[in-house]
C-alpha positions in Angstrom: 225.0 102.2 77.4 223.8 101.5 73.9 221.1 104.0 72.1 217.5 103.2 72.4 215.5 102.9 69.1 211.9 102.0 69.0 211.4 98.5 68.5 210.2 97.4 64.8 209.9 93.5 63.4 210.1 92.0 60.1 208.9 88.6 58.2 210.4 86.9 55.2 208.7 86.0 52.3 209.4 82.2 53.1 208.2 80.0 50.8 205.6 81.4 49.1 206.4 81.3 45.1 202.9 82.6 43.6 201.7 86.1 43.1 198.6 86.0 44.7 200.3 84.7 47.7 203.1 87.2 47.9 200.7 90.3 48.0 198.6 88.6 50.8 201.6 87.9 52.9 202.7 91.6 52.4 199.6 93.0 52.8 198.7 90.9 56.3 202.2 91.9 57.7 201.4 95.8 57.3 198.3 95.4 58.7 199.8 93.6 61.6 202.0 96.7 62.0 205.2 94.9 60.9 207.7 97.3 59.5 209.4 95.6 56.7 208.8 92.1 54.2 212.4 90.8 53.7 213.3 88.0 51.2 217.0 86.1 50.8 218.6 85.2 48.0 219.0 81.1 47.1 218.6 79.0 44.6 216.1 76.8 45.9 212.6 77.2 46.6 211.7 81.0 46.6 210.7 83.9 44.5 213.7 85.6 42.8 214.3 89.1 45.3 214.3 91.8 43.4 210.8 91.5 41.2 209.3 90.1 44.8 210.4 92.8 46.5 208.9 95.2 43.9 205.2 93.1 44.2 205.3 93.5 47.7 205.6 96.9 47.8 203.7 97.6 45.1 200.8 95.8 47.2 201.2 97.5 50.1 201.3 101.5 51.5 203.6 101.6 54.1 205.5 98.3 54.0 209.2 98.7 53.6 210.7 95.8 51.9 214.3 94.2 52.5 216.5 92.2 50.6 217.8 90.0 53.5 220.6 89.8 52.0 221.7 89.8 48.6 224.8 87.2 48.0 227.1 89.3 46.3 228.7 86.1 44.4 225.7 86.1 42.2 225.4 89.3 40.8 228.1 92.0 39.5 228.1 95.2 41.7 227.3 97.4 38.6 224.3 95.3 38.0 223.1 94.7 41.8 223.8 98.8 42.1 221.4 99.6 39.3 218.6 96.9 40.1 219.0 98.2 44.4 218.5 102.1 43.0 215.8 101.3 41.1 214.1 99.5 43.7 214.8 102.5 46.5 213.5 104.6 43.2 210.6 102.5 42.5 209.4 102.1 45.9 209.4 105.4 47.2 212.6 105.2 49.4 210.9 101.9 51.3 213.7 99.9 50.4 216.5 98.6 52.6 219.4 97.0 50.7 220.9 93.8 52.4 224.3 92.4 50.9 226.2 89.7 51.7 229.3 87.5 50.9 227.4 84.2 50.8 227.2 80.9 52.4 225.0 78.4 51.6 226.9 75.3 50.2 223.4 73.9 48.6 223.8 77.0 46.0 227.1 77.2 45.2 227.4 73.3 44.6 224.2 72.9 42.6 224.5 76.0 40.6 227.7 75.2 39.5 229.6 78.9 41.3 233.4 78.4 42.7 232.2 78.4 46.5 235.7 80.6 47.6 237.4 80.3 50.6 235.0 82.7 53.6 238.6 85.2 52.9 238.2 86.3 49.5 234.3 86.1 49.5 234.4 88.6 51.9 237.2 90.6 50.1 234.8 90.3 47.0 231.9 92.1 49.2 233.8 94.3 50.4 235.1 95.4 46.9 231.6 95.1 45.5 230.1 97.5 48.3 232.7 100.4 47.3 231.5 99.9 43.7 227.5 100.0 44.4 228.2 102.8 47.0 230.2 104.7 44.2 227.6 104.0 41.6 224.5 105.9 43.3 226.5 108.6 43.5 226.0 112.1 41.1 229.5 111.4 39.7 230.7 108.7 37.5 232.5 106.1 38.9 236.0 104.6 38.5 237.3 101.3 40.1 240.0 99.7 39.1 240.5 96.3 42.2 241.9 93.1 42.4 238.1 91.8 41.6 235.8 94.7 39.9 237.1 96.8 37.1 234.7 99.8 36.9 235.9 102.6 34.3 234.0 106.1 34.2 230.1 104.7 34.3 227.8 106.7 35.7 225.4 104.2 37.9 221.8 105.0 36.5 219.0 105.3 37.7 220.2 107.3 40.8 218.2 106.1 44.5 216.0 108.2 45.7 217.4 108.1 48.9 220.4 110.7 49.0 223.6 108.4 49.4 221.5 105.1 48.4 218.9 103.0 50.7 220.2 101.8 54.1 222.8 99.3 54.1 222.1 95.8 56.2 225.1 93.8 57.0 224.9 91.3 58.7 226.9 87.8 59.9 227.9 86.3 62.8 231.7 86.6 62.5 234.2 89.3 63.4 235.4 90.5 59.9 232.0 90.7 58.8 230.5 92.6 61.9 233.0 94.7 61.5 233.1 95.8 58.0 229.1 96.2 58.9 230.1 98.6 61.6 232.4 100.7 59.5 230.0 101.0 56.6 226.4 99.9 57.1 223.4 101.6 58.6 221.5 98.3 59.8 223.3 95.4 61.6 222.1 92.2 61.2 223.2 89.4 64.5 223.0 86.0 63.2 224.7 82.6 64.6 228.0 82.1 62.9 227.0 79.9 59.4 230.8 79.3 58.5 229.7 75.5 58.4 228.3 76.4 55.2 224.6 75.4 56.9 222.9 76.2 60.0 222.9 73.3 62.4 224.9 72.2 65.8 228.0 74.1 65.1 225.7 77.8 65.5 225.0 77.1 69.3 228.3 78.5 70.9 227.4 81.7 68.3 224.8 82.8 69.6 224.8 82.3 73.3 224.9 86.3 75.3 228.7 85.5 75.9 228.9 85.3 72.1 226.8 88.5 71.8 229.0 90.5 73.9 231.5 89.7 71.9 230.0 90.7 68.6 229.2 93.8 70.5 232.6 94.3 71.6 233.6 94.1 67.8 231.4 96.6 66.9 232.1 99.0 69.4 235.7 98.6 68.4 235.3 99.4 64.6 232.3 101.7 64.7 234.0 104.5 67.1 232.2 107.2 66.8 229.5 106.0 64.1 228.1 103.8 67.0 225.5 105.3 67.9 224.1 105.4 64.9 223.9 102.2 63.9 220.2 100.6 63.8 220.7 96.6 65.8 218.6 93.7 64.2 218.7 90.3 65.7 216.7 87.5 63.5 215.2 84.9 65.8 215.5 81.3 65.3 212.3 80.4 67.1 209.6 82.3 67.8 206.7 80.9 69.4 204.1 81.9 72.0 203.4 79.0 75.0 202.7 78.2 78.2 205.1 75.5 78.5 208.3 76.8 76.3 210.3 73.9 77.8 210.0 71.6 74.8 210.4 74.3 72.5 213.8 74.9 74.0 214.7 70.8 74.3 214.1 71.4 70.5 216.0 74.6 69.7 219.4 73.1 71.8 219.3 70.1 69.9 219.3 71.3 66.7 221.8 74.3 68.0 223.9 72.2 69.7 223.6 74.1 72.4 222.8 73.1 76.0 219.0 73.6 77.2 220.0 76.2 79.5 221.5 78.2 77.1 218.5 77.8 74.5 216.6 79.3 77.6 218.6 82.7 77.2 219.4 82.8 74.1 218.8 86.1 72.4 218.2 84.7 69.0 215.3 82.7 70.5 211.7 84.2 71.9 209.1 81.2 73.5 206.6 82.2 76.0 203.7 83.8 77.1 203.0 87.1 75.6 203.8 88.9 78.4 206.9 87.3 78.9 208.2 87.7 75.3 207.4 91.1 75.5 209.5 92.1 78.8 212.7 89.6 77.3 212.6 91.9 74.2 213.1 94.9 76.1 215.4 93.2 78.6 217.5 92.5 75.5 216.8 96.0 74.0 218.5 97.5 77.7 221.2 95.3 77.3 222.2 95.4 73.8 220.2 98.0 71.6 218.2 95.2 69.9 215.5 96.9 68.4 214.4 95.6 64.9 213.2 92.3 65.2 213.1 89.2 62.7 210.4 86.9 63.2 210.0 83.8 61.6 207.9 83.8 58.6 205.9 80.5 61.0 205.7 82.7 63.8 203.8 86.3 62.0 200.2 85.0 64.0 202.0 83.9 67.0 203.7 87.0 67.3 200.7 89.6 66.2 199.9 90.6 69.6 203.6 91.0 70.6 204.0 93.4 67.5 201.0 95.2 68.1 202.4 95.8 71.7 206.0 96.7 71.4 205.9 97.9 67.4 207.1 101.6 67.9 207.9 102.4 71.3 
């Protein structure tokens, strides 16, 4: 059995890189009754995170915003730990704090940053997390790794969230799932991106055999902590239809998956309203999937959806 939570969705940002934009996207997803505005963190077209994030919330009421994720390679934990409490501080606790060990090829080559092997990327995040954890404590904070050297600072300004905003985590691997269930409060499922890209090697990722394994791993590592742990899936295609047959044709070819298993997918939602409705809670029963991540393509298509399921 897995705990049921009620069901909330987010949107990125996508690629909207003007002001006037941004606040209209945040503002129309919290009137749609989305829960949260989440942005990534590249180096080609987008807004930088952490000042978007701060528009967005500063345009809406309710809106939480979510770096989706941070890629710990291109900040130093000290810095990231101050910028992510003064963004929980700033926006009244409506921030959620998404970190990860990167993994886009594009921004490593192009920006000119050593792309490290996926083993000591992940050492780095791990490392980096201790420090930013450590940071929003009261107490100063001493470090002293094989990557971070921190020595007696006291992480100013302190969240406003006791502890520090709610950690997202999330990958498609078994070291990373499991360092999310050990430390994180969100979990993000996504297709294994090891390639560096997402294309044909993601299919056998993020077929349900795959997700019962990622389950498994996270059952292993959480113990008791399980049930405590919030489950976000992001979907890869989102789209409300009729005839979702050449929608999945589409999604197995660029997948490389087969056509039946772009049919059952749980990173995928085509349909009918009705239908996309009853698959989300089929996949909530089955594996606690509760916060939901719509394409940023997909906010109309999926308005009546949210206003159906957002909350219960």
């Amino acid at each position: 059995m897995v705990a049921i939570r009620p069901f909330r969705f987010s949107s990125p940002v996508g690629r909207i890189v003007d002001g006037p934009g941004l606040r209209e996207r945040a503002r129309k997803l919290e009137d749609l009754g989305f829960s949260t505005l989440t942005i990534s963190d590249h180096f080609d077209l987008q807004l930088g995170p952490v000042a978007a994030l701060m528009a967005a919330a500063d345009a809406t009421t309710t809106l939480r915003v979510a770096s989706l994720v941070f890629s710990n390679d291109y900040r130093h934990p000290a810095v990231l730990a101050k910028e992510a409490a003064t963004l929980d501080l700033l926006t009244d606790g409506r921030f959620e704090f998404g970190l990860g060990a990167g993994w886009m090829d594009a921004d490593y080559q192009q920006a000119g940053i050593t792309h490290d092997s996926a083993k000591v990327r992940v050492d780095r995040m791990e490392e980096s997390l201790d420090v930013i954890r450590a940071l929003w404590l009261d107490a100063p904070a001493t470090h002293h790794g094989t990557h971070y050297d921190i020595d007696g600072l006291d992480g100013t300004p302190k969240p406003l969230t006791p502890g520090g905003p709610p950690i997202i985590i999330g990958g498609g691997g078994k070291r990373v799932m499991q360092l999310a269930a050990r430390v994180a409060d969100i979990i993000g499922f996504n297709p294994n991106m090891k390639a560096g890209k997402i294309d044909e090697n993601a299919g056998p990722s993020a077929t349900p055999e795959a997700t019962d394994r990622k389950m498994g791993w996270i059952r292993e590592a959480a113990g008791d902590r399980f049930d405590s742990l919030e489950l976000q899936i992001r979907l890869e295609l989102a789209i409300v239809t009729d005839d979702p047959d050449p929608m999945y044709e589409v999604l197995a070819g660029g997948f490389g998956m087969s056509p039946a298993d772009a049919r059952v997918t749980p990173h995928a939602c085509v349909g009918t309203v009705d239908e996309i409705c009853e698959s989300l809670i089929a996949r909530r029963e089955q594996w606690g999937f509760n916060y939901i991540g719509v394409p940023a393509v997909s906010v109309d298509d999926f308005a009546p959806v949210v206003a159906r399921l957002a909350g219960t």
